[in-house]
MDAnalysis code that builds the backbone (N, CA, C; Angstrom):
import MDAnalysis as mda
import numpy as np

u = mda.Universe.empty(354, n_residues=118, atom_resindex=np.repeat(np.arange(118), 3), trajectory=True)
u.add_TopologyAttr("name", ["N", "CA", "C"] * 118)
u.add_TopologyAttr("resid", np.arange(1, 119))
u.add_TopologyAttr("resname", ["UNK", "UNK", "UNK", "UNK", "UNK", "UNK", "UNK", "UNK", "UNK", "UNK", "UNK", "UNK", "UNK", "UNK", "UNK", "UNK", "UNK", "UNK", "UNK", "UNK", "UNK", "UNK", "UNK", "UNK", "UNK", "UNK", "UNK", "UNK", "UNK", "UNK", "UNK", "UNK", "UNK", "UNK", "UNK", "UNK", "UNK", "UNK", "UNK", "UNK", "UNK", "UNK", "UNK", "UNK", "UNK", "UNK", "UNK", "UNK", "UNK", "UNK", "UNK", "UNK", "UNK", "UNK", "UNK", "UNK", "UNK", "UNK", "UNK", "UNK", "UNK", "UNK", "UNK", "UNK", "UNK", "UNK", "UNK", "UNK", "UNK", "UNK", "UNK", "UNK", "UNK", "UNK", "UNK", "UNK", "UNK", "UNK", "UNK", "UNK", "UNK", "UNK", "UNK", "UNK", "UNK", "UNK", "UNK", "UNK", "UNK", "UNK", "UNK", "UNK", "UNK", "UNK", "UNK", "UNK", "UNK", "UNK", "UNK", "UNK", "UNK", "UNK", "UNK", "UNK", "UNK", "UNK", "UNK", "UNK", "UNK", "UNK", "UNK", "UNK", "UNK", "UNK", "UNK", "UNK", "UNK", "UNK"])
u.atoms.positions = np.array([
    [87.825, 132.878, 126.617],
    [88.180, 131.474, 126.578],
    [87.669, 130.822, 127.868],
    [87.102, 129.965, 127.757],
    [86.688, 129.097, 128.837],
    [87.367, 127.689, 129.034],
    [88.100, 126.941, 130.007],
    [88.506, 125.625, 129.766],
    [88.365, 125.015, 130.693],
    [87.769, 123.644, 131.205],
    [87.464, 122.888, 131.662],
    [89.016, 121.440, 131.802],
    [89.248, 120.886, 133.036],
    [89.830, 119.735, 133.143],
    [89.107, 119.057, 132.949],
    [89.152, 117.835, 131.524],
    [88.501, 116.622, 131.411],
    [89.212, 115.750, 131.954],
    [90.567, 115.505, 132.720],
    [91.069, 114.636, 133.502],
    [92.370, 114.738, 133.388],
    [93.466, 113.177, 133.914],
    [94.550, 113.458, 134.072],
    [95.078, 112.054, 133.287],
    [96.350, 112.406, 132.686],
    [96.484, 111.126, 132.115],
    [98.232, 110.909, 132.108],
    [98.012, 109.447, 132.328],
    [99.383, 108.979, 133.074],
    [100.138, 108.233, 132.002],
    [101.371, 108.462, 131.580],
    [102.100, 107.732, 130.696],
    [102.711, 106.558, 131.304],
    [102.360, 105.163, 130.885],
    [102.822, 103.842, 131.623],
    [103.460, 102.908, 130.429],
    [104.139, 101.673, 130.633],
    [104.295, 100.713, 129.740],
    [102.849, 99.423, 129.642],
    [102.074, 99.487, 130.548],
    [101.047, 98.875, 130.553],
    [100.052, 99.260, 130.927],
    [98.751, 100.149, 130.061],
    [97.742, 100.930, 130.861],
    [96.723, 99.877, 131.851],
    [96.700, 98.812, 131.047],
    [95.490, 97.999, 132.019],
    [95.974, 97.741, 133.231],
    [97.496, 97.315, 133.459],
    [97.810, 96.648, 134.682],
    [98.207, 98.038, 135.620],
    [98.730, 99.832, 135.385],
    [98.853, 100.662, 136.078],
    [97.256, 100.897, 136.352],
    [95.985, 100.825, 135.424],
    [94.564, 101.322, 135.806],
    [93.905, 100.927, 137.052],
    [94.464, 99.149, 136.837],
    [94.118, 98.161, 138.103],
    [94.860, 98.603, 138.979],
    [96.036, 98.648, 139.569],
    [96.427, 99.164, 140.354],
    [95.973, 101.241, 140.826],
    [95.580, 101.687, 140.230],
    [95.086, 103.165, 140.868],
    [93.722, 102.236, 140.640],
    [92.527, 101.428, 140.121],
    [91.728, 101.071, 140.734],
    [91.243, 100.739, 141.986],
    [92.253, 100.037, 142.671],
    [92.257, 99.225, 144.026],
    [92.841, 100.224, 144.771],
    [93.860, 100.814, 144.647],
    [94.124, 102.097, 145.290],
    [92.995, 103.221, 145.781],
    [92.065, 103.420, 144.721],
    [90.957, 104.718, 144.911],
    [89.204, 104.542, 144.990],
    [89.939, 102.631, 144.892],
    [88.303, 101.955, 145.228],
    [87.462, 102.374, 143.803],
    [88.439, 102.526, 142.504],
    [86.837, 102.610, 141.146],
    [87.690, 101.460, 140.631],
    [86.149, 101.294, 139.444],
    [86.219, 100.547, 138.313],
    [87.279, 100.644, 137.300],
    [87.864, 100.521, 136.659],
    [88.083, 100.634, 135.509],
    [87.124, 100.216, 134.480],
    [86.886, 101.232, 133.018],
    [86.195, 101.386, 132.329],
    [86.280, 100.002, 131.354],
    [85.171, 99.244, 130.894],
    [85.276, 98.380, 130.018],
    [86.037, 98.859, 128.886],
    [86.800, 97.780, 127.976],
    [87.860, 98.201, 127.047],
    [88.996, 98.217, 127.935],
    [89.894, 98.187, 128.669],
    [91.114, 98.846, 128.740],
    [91.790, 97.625, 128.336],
    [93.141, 98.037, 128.072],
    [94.390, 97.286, 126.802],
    [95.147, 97.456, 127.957],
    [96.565, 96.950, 127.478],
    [97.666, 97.264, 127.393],
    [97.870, 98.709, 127.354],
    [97.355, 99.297, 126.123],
    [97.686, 100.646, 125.202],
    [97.031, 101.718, 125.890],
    [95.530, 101.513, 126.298],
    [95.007, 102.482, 127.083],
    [94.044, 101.584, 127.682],
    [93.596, 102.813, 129.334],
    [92.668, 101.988, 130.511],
    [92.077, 103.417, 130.842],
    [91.189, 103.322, 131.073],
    [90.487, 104.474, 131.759],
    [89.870, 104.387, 133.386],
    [90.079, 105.254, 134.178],
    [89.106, 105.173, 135.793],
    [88.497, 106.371, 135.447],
    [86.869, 106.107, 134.911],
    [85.859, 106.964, 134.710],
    [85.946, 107.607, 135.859],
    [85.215, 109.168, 135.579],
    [84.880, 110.270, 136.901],
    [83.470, 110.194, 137.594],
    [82.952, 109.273, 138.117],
    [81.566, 109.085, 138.254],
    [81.345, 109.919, 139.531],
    [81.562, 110.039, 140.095],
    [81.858, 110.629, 141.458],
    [82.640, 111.402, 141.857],
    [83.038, 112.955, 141.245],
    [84.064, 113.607, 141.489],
    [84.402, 114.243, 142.630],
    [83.076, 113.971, 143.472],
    [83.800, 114.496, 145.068],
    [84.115, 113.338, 145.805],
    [83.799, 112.591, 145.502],
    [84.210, 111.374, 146.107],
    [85.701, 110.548, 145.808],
    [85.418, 110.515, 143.881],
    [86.031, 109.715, 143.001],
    [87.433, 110.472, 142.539],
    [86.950, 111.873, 142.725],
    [88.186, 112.404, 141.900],
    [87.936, 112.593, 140.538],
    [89.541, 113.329, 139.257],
    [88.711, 113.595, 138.077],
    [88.882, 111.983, 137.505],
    [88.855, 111.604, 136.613],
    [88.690, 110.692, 134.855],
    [90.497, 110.548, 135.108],
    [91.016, 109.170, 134.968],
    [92.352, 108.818, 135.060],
    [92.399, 108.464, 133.920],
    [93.312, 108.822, 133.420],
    [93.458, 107.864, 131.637],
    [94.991, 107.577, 131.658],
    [95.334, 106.132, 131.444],
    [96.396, 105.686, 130.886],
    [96.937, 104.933, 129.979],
    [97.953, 105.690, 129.503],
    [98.683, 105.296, 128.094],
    [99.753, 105.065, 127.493],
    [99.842, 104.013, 127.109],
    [101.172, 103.351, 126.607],
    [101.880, 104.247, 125.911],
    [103.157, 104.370, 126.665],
    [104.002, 105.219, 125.293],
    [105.477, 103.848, 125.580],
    [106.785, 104.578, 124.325],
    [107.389, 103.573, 124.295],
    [108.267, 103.953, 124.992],
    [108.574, 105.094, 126.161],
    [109.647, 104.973, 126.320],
    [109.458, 104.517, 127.940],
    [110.563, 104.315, 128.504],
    [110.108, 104.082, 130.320],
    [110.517, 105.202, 131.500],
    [109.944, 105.765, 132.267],
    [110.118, 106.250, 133.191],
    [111.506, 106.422, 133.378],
    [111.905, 108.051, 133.585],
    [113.545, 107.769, 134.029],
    [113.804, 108.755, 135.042],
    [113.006, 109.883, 134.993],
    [113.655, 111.195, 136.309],
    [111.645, 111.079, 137.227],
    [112.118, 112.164, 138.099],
    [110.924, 112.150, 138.870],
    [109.272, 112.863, 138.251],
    [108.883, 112.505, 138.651],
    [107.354, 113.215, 138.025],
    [107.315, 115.097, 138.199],
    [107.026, 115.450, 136.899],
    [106.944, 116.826, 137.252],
    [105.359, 117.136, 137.811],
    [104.745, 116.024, 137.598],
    [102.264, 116.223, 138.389],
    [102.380, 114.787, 139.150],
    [101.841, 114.767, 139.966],
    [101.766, 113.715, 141.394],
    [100.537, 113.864, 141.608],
    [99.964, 113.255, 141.946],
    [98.675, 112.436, 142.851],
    [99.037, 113.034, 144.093],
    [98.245, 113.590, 145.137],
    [98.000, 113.677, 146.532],
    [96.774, 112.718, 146.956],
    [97.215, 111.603, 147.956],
    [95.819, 110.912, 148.376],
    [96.294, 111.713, 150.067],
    [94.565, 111.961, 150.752],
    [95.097, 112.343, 152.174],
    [93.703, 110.824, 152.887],
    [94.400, 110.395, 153.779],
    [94.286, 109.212, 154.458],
    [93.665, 109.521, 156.423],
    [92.814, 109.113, 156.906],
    [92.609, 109.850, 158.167],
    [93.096, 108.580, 159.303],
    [93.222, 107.188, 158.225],
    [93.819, 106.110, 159.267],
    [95.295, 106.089, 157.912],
    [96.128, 106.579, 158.166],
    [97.568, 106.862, 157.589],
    [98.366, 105.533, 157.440],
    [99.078, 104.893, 158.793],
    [99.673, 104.024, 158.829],
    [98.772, 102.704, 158.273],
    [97.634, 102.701, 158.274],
    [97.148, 101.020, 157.561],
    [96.974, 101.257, 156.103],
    [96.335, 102.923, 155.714],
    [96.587, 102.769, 154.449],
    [98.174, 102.951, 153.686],
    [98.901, 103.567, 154.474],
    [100.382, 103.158, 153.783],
    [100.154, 101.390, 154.086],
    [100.742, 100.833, 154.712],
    [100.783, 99.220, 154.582],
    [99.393, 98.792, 152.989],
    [98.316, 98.950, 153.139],
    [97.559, 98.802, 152.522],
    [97.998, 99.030, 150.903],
    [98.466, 100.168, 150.652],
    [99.525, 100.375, 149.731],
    [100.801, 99.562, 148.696],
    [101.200, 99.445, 150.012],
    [102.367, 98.606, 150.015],
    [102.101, 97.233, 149.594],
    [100.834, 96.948, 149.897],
    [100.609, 95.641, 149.648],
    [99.682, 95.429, 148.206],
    [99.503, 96.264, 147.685],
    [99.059, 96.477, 146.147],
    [99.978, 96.717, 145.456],
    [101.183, 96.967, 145.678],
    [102.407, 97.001, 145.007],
    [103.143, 98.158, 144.754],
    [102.561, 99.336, 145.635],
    [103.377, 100.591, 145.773],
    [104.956, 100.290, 146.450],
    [105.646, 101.401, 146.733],
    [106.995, 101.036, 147.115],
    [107.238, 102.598, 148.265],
    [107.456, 102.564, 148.994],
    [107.723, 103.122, 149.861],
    [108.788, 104.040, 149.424],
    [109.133, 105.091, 149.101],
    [110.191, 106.065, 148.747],
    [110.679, 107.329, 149.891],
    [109.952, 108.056, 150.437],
    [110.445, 108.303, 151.482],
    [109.216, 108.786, 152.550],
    [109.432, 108.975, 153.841],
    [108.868, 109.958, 154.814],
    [108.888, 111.155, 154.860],
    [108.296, 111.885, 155.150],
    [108.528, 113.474, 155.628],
    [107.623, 114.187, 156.501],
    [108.231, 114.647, 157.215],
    [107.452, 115.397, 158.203],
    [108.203, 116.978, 158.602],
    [107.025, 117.497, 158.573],
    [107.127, 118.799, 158.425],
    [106.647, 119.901, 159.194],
    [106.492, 120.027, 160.508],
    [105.637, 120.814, 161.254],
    [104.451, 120.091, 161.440],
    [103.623, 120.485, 161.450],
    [102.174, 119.496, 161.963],
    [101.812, 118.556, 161.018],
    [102.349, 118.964, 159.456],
    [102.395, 118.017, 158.225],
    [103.045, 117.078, 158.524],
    [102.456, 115.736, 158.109],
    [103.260, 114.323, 157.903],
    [102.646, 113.932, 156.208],
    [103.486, 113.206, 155.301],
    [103.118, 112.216, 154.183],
    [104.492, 111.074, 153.580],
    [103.809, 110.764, 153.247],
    [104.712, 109.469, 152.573],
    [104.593, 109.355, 151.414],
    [106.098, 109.640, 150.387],
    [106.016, 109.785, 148.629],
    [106.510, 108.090, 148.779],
    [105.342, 107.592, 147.853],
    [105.398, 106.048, 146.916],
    [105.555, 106.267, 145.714],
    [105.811, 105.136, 145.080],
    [106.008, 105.013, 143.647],
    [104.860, 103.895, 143.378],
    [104.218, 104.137, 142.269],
    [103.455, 103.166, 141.978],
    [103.824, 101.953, 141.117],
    [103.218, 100.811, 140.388],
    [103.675, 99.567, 140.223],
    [105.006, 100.198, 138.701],
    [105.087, 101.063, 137.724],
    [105.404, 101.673, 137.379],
    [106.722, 102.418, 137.671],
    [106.457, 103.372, 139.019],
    [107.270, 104.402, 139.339],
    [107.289, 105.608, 139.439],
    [105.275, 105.206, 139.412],
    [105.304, 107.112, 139.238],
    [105.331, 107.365, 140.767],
    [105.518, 108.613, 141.385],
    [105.409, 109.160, 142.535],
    [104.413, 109.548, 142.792],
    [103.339, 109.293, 144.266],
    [102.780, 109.690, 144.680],
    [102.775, 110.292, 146.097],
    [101.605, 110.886, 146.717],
    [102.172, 111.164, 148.070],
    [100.738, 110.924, 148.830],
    [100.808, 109.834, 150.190],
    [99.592, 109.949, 150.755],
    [99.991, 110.769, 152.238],
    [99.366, 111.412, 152.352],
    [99.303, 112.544, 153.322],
    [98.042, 112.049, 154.771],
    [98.734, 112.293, 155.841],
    [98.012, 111.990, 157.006],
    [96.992, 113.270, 157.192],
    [95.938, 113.159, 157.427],
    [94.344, 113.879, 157.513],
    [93.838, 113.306, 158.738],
])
């Protein structure tokens, strides 16, 4: 058996408006077509870009924490948290850990992410 990741895909109440937001977040496009129902951030650049984001409307809403998270690592930390923040993430907590530092956000949504100082 051989299997390949064709990407990761995020359950939202609005795929176009969560796509735009991880758009501006990771600096891509979103793919022509995206809805409400589904949005895509093509993989054009996977060392750069990361894999293929796909998101999709389901009906129910977010209620406990994410069991798969996003890691972004950041080498100017504090402007891209603010930077963040100002696309409409939400600040959830700090942590620091031995030489490790990151900061878990929630995105416009609620999913959890974590950007990590690099």
């Amino acid at each position: 058996m051989n299997n390949t990741v064709f990407g990761i895909s995020v359950d939202c109440t609005d795929a176009a408006a969560v796509a735009q937001f991880w758009g501006a977040v990771l600096g891509r496009q979103v793919a022509d077509g995206a809805t409400w129902e589904n949005a895509v951030l093509p993989a054009e650049d996977q060392a750069n870009g990361g894999p293929r984001l796909a998101f999709h409307r389901v009906p129910e809403a977010k209620v406990v924490k994410n069991r798969l998270h996003l890691d972004l690592v950041s080498d100017s930390f504090e402007s891209e948290a603010e930077r963040l923040t100002s696309l409409g993430a939400e600040k959830i907590r700090d942590v620091q850990s031995g030489d490790a530092r990151w900061t878990t956000f929630a995105d416009i949504e609620g999913n959890e992410f974590d950007l990590i100082a690099g």
